[in-house]
N, C-alpha and C positions, 0 to 999 in steps of 0.2 A: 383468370386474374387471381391473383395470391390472397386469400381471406387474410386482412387484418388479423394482430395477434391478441390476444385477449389477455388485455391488463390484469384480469384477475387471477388467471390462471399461473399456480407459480412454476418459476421457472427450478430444475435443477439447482437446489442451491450450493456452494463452494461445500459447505461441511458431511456434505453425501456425496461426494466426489472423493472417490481414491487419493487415497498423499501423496506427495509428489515429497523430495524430497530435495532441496535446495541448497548442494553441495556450494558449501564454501570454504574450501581447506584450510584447514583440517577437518572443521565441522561440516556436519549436515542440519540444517533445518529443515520443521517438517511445515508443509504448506497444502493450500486447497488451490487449485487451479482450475480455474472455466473460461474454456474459450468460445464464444458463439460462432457456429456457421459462418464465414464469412468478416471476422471479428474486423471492425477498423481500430483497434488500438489495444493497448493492454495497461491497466494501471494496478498498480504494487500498492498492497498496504503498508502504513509502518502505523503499525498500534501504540498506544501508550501509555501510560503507565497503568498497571494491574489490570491490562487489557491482553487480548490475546486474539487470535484468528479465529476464535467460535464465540466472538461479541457479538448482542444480537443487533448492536447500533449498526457497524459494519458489517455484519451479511445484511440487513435491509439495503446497506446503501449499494454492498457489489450488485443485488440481485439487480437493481435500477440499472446500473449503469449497464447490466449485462442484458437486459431489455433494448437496452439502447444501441447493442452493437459492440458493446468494450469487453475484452477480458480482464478479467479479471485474478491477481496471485495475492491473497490470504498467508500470509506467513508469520508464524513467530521469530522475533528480533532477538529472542535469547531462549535456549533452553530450559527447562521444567527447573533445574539446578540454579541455574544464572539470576533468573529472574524471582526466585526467592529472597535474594540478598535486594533490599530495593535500591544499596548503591548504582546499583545495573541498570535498573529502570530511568536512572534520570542520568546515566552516563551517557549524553548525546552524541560525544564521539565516537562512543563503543556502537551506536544504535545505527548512527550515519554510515558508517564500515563496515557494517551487516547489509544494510539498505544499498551503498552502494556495487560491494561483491553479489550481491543480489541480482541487483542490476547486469552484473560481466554474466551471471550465470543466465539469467534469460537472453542475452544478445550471444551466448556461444548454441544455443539450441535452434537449428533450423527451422524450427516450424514459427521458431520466435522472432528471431533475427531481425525480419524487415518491418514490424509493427511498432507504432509510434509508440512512446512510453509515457506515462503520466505516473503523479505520486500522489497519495491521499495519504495523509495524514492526521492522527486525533491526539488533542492533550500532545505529550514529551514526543510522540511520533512526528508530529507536525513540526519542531525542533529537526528531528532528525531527517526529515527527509527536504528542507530547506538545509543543513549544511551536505547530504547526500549530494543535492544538486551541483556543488561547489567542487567536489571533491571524484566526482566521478568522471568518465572521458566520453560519458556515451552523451547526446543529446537528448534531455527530460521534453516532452511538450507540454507539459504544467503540472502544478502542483495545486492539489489543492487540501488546507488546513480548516479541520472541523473542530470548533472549540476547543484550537489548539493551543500551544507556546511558543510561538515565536520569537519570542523574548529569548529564550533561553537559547537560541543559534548565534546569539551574541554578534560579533566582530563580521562572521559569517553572511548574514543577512546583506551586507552593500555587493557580497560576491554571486548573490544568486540571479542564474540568468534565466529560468523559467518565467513565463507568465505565470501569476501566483494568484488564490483569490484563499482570503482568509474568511472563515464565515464565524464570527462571534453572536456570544448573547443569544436572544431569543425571547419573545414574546411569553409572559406566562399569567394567567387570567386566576381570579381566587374566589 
């Protein structure tokens, strides 16, 4: 019988993992990718504002879900260049059109192809990957927004068909 895995023990985290580099033409983004043995899904960050793929909110949370079974792809929605200017940051359709090519590029990869997809999103990412869902052709299996913006996917929001769980606020003791 398979000894239980020991919670405490960490796992491989995304940002000691080789780059992957997440061709979206013309550009390339650079990304962390972990997939577990046997992986049943894979969920795409979309970070957000002055946030990035070595946040240490979101590798706590991929290290979870990759505990649990999920792959995990850590990526930046804009280059070192781009995201200087902060017009870019809160460009959610520029962010959802990264998030979605993102998207074509993990479903043209074999080893990717047949793994359900989810999106997590934090802050303008959580924006971006609720119009992502709208806008892309592949099928999302949920999304989920961590002290996100919702708000700002505007018009968008009546078109998304993911189950969606928003997770606001939070408990804080003084």
């Amino acid at each position: 019988m398979a000894q239980p895995e020991n919670p405490t023990k960490p796992l491989g985290h995304a940002y000691d993992r080789p780059e992957v580099e997440v061709t979206l033409a013309p550009l390339s983004l650079r990304g962390n990718l972990v997939l577990p043995e046997h992986g049943r899904g894979l969920v795409l960050f979309a970070h957000g504002s002055g946030s990035s793929r070595l946040s240490p909110r979101n590798r706590f949370v991929a290290e979870r879900l990759q505990r649990k079974g999920l792959g995990t792809l850590l990526f930046d929605l804009l280059r070192d260049d781009e995201a200087a200017d902060r017009r870019n940051v809160f460009d959610i359709s520029l962010l959802a059109e990264r998030l979605a090519l993102a998207t074509d590029w993990v479903r043209s990869r074999t080893d990717l192809r047949s793994l359900p997809l989810g999106y997590f999103g934090a802050s303008t990412g959580a924006a971006a990957a609720l119009v992502a869902d709208t806008i892309t052709h592949h099928s999302i299996a949920a999304i989920v927004s961590r002290g996100g913006r919702p708000d700002l996917a505007g018009v968008a929001l009546r078109a998304v068909r993911a189950p969606t769980l928003l997770i606001v606020g939070g408990a804080t003791t003084g």
